[in-house]
C-alpha positions in Angstrom: -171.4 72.1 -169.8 -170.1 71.7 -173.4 -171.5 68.1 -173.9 -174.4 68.8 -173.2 -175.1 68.5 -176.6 -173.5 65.4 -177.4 -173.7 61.7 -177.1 -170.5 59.4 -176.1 -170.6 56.2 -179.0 -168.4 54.0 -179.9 -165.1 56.1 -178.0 -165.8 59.4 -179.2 -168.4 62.4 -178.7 -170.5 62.5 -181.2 -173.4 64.6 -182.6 -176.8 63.4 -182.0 -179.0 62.3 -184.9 -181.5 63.9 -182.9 -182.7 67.6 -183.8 -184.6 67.7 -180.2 -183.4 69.5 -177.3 -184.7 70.5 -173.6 -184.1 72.8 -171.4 -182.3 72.1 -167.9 -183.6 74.6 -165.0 -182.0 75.3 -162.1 -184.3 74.0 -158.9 -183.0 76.7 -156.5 -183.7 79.5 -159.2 -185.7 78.3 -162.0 -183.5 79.6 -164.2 -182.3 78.0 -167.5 -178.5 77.5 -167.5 -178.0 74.7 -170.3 -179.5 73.0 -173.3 -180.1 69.6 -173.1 -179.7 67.0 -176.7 -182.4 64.5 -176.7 -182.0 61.3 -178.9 -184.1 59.3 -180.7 -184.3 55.4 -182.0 -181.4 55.9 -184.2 -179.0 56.7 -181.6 -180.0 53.8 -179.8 -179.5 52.0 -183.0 -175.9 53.6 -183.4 -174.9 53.4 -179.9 -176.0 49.3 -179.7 -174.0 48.5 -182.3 -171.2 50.2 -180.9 -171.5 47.8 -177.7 -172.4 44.6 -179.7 -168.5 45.4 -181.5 -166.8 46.0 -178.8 -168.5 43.3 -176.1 -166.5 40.0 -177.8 -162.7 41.5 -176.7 -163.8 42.8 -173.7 -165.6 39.9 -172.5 -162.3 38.0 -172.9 -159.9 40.4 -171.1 -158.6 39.7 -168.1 -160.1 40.1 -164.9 -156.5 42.2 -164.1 -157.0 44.7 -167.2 -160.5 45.3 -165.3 -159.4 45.7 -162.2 -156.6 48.1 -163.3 -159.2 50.1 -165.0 -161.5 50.5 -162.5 -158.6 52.1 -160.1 -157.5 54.2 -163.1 -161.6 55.3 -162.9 -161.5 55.8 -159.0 -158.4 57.8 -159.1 -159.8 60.0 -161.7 -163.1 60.4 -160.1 -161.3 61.8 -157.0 -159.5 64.0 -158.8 -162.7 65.4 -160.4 -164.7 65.4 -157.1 -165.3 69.1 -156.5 -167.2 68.7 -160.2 -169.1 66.3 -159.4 -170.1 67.8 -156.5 -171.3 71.2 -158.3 -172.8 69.4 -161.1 -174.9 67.8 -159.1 -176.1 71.1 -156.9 -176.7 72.9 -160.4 -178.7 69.9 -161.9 -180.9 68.5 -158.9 -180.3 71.4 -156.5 -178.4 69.1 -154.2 -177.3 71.8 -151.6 -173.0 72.2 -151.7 -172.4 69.9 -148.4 -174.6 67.5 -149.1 -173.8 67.4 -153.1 -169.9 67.1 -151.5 -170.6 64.7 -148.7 -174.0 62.6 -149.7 -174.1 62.3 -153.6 -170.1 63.0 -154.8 -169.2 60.5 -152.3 -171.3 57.6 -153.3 -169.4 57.4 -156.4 -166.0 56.8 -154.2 -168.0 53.9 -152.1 -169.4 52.3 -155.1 -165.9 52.0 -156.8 -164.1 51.0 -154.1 -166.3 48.4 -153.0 -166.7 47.0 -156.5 -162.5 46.4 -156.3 -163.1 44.7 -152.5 -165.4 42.3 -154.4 -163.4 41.6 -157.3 -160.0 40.3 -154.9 -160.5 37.3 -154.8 -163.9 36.4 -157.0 -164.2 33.1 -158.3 -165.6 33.7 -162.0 -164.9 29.8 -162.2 -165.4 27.2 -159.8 -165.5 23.5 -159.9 -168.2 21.0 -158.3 -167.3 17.5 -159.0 -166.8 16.4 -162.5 -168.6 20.0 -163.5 -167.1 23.2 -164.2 -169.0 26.4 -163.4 -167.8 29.5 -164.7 -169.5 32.9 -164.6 -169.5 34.9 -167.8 -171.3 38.8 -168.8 -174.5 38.7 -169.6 -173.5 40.9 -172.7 -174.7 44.7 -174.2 -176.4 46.2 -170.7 -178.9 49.1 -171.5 -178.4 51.0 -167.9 -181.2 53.3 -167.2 -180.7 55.5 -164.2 -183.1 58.5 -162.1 -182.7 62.2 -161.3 -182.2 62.0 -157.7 -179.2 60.2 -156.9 -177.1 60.7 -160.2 -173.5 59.5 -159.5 -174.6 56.7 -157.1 -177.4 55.3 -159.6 -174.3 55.9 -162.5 -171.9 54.1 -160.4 -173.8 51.5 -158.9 -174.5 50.3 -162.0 -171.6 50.8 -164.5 -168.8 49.6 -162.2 -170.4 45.9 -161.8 -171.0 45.9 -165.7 -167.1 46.7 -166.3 -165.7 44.2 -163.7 -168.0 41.4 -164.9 -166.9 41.8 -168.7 -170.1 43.9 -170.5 -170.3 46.4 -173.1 -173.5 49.1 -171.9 -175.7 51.9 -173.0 -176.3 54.3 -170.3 -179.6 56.8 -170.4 -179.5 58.8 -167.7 -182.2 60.9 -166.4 -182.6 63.9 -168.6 -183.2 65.9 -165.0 -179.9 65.1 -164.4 -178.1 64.1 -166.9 -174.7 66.1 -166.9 -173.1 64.3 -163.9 -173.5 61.0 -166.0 -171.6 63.0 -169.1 -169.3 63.8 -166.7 -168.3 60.3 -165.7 -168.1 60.1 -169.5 -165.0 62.3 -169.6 -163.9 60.1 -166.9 -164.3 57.0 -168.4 -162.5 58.1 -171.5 -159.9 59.3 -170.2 -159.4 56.1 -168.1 -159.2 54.3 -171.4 -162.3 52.2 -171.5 -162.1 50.2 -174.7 -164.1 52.3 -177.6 -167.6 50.9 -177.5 -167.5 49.3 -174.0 -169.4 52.5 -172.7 -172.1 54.3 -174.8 -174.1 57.1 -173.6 -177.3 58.5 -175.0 -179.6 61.2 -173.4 -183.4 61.4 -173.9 -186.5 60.3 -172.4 -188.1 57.5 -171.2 -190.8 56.7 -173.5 -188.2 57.5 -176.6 -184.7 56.7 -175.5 -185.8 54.1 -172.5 -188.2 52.3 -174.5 -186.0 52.0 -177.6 -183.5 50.5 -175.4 -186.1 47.9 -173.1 -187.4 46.7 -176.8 -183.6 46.1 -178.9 -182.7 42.9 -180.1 -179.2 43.9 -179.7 -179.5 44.6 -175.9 -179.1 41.5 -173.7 -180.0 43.1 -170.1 -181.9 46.0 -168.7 -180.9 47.4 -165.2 -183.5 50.0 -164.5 -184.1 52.4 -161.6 -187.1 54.7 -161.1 -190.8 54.5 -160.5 -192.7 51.3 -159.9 -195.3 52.8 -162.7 -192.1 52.8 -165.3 -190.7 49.4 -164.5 -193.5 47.9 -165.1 -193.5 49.0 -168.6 -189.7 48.6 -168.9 -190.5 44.8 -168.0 -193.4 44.7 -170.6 -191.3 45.9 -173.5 -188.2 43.7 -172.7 -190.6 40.3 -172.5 -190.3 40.2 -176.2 -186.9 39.7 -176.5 -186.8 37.4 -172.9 -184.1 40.2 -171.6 -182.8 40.0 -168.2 -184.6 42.5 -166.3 -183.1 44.3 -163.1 -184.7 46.6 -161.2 -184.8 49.2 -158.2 -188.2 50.7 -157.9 -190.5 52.9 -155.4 -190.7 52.0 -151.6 -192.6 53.6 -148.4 -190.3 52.4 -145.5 -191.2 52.0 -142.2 -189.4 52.6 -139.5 -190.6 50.8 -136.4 -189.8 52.8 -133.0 -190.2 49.7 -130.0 -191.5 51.1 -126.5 -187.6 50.6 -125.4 -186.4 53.7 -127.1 -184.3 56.6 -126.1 -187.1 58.8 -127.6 -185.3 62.1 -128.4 -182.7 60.3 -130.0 -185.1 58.1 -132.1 -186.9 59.9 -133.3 -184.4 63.1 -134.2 -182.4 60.8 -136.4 -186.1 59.5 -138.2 -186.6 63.2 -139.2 -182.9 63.5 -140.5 -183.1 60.3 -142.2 -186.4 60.7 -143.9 -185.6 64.2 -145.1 -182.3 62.9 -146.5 -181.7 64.6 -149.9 -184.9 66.7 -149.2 -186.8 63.6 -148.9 -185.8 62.5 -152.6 -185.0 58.9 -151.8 -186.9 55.6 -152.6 -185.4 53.4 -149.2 -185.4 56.4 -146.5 -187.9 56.3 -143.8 -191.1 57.9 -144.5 -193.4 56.3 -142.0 -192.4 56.4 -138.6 -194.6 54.1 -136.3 -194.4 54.6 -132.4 -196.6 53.4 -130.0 -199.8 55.0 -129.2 -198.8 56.1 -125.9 -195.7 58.2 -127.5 -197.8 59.5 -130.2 -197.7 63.1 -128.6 -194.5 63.2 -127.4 -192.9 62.3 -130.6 -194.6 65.1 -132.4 -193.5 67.3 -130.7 -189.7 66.2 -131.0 -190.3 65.3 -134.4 -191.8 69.0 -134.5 -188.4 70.5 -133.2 -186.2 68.4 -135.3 -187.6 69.4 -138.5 -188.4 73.1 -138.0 -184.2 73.0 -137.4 -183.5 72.1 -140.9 -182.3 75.6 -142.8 -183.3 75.8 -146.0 -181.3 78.1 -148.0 -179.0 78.6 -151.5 -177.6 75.5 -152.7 -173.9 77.0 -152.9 -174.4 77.5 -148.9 -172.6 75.1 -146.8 -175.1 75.8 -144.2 -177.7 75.1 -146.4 -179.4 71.3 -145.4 -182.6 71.2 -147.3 -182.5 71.9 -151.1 -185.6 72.4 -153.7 -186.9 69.5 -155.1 -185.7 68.8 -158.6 -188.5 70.2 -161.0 -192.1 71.8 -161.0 -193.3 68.4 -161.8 -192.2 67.3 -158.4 -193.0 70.1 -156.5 -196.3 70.4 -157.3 -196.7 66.5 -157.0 -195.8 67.1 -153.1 -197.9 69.8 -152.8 -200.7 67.7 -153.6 -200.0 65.2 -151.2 -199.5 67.6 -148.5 -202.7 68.5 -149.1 -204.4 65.1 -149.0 -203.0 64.4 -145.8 -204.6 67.6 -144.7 -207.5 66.5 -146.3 -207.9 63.1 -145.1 -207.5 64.3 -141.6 -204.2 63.5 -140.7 -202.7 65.9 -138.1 -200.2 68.7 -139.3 -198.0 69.0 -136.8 -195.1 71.6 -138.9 -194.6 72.4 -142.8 -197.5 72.5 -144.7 -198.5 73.3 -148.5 -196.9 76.9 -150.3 -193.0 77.4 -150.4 -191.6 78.2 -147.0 -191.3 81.7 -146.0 -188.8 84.0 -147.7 -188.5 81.7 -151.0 -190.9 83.1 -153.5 -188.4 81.1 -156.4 -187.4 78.0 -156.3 -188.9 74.3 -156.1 -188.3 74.3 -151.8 -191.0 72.5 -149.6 -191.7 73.3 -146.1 -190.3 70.4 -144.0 -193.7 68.7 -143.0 -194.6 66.2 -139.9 -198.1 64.6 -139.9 -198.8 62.8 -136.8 -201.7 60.9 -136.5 -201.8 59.1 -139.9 -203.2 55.9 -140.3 -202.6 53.0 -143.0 -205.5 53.9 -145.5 -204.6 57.4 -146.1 -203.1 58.4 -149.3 -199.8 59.9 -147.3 -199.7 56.2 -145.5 -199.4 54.4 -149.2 -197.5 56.4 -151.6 -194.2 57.2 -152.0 -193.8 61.4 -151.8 -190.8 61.9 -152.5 -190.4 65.5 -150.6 -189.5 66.1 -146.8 -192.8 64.7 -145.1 -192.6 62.3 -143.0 -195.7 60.5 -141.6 -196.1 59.4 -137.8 -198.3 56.4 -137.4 -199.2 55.1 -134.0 -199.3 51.5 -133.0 -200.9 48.8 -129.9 -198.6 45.9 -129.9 -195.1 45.2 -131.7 -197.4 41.9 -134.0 -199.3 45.4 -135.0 -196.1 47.3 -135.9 -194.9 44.4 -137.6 -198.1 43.9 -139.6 -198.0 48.2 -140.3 -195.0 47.8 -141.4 -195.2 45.1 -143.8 -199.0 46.4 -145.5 -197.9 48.2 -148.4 -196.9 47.2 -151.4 -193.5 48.1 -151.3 -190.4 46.3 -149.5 -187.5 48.4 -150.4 -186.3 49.1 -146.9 -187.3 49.1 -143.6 -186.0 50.5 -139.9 -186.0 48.8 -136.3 -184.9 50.9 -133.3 -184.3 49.4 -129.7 -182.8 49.3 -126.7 -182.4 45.7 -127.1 -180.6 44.6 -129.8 -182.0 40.7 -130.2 -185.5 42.3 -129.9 -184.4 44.7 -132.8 -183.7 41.6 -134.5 -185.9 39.3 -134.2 -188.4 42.2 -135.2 -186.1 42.7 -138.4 -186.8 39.3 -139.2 -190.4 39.5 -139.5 -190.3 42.5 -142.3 -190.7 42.0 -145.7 -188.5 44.2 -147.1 -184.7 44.0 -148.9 -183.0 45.4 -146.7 -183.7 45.9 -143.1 -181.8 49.0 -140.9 -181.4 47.9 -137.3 -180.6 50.9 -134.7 -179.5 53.6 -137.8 -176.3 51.8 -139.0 -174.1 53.5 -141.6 -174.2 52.4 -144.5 -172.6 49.3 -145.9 -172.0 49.2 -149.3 -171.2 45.5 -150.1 -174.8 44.8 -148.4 -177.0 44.1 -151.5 -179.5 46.5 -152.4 -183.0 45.7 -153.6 -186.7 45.3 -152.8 -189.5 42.7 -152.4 -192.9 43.2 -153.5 -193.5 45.8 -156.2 -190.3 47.3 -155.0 -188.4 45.2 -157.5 -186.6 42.6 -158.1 -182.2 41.6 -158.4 -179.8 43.3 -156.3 -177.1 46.2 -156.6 -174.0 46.8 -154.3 -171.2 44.6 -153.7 -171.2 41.1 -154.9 -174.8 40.8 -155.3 -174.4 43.4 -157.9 -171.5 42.1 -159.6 -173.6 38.6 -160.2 -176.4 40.3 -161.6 -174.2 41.1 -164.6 -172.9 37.4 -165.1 -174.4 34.3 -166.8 -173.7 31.0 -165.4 -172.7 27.9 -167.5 -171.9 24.2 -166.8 -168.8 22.5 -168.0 -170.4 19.2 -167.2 -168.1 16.3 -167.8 -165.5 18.9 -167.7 -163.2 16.3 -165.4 -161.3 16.9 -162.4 -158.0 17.8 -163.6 
């Protein structure tokens, strides 16, 4: 990847300021394959002022220049698929189908649906005598995670286009070449020269230069819980807007009505989606006491018939996780679970057997677990999935809801209105009734310490928009 060791300010590729550098391993091999620049303040500095230049004329174009860029975006992205699609197995260790059919795609969804929103969006509107009209916030600093690169890039920089801003992007530096990437694509799509900045680095040097500028108006941040926090503290000075997607530990309520197999089957697939790297996907599973057996044991099936294998396999499903960091992070969760006497049903600690390289997990089902254990109350981020039995559907409920999280949550039942009036009752942003695909104009976003504003769809779109009165504006 040639630019991997440049930035993209102010319409060109630059050189960073920068001397530092890290390494990017491959997951599947823990190999080196590419060289990583790393900025500092000063490339914030440069960058910032490159949005702040360019944010005034593209604040005023038209809301038809936007949309005709965004469709010259979407019809260069497809073009570029099959890149995107192998950048992201090399960088994360996505396996192929999954890099092809879960991550690439996302980036497709999120475009389209952006256009959808904008036919027909009233930026102005008028209520009596007063004129409302929706404007850009201004310079966005975008800050996005490892393990969902294009849709976290996507989700994020299409909303700031169509609503008018100028952005800095930091991607992770796990992932960061699927976000240069969409640089090339952005270019050549002819976003306006400063519009679209990107600088690599860390969080604590790249992230926190960006939370703390004066010349940044709004900071959309995904990642930890532990990270927003501090993204939050270090934008109060400057009374930023603050956006973010954080950490969650979803349940995923199975009633007594259930077609059991079924049910639970598709809770394994879904909570080892992208090997279990995902903050909304359904880590607990909570079935009634009485079907606590029975469940394991399906559960127990389903996951020992996930292969693991090369990423560049189509036949591979479950990938390594994305660093050591991670791995060893899982590990040691695995191991409380064991410890605090939670019920291994499959998986376990140690690589599975036949991969002595290679960040790959066993897929693991605890059965058994109850809400004060460690594997209960943090988010894992690996392909474990916790079982947790249950008396009466006011219990599941009250399960359910006794974390603090509230990204997402899951309802399965034979009866649909049960299924929703259950839904009702969980405190979480969005709810997942009877494993619906998704829907990518729903909002997106958590309650509790799961964050706070919304991405997808509309709901994204106003998260990038001020709102001002034109009282005494008049009628005509």
């Amino acid at each position: 990847m040639t630019r991997a060791a440049q930035f993209y300010i102010g319409g060109q590729w630059v050189t960073p300021l920068s001397a530092a550098g890290l390494d990017l391993i491959d997951p599947a091999t823990e190999r080196t394959f590419a060289r990583l620049a790393m900025g500092n303040g000063a490339d914030v500095d440069r960058a910032v002022a490159a949005a702040r230049e360019a944010l005034p004329a593209y604040a005023d174009s038209p809301v038809s220049e936007r949309v005709a860029l965004l469709r010259r975006i979407l019809q260069i992205y497809r073009r570029r698929y099959d890149e995107f699609a192998e950048t992201m197995r090399r960088e994360m260790g996505s396996p192929i189908t999954f890099a092809r059919d879960g991550q690439a795609v996302r980036g497709v969804a999120h475009l389209e649906a952006i256009l959808k929103v904008l036919d027909g969006f009233a930026f102005e509107e008028q209520r009596g005598t007063t004129r409302l009209r929706l404007e850009p916030v201004g310079v966005c600093a975008l800050i996005t995670p490892w393990n969902w690169p294009i849709n976290q890039i996507v989700v994020k920089i299409a909303p700031a286009l169509a609503a008018g801003c100028a952005m800095v992007i930091k991607p992770s530096e796990y992932s960061p070449l699927s976000a240069l990437l969409f640089a090339e694509v952005l270019d050549e799509a002819g976003v306006p020269a400063g519009v679209f900045n990107l600088v690599n680095g860390d969080g604590p040097t790249v992230g926190a230069a960006l939370a703390r500028h004066p010349g940044v108006d709004m900071v959309s941040f995904t990642g930890s819980t532990r990270a927003g926090i501090e993204v939050a503290k270090m934008a109060a000075d400057t009374v930023k807007r603050v956006a973010q997607e954080l950490g969650g530990k979803s349940a995923n309520i199975l009633l007594d009505d259930v077609n059991l197999p079924e049910a639970v089957s598709r809770g394994v697939a879904a909570c080892f989606t992208n090997s279990g790297q995902s903050c909304s996907i359904p880590t607990r599973m909570l079935v009634p006491h009485a079907m606590m057996e029975e469940a394991a044991d399906i559960a127990k099936a389903a996951a020992q018939a996930f292969r693991l294998g090369p990423t560049d396999s189509p036949a591979t499903q479950l990938g390594p996780l994305v660093n050591r960091n991670q791995f060893d992070r899982v590990q040691a969760l695995i191991q409380a679970g064991i410890d605090e006497g939670a019920r291994l049903v499959t998986g376990g600690t140690g690589r599975p057997e036949g991969f002595e390289r290679g960040y790959y997990v066993k897929p693991t089902v605890f059965s058994h677990v109850t809400p004060q254990m460690t594997i209960a109350r943090e988010e894992i981020f690996g392909p474990v999935l916790s079982i947790m039995g249950y008396e009466s559907e006011a219990q599941a409920i009250d399960i359910a809801n006794g974390t603090d999280y509230g990204l997402a949550a899951y309802v399965q039942s034979g009866d649909r209105q049960r299924a929703r009036r259950v839904a009702r009752k969980l405190k979480a942003g969005g709810v997942h009734i009877n494993y619906p695909p998704a829907d990518f104009l729903a909002p997106f976003g958590g309650y509790k310490r799961s964050g706070n504003g919304r991405e997808w769809g509309e709901a994204g779109l106003r998260e990038y928009l001020e709102i001002k009165s034109l009282v005494g504006y008049g009628e005509d």
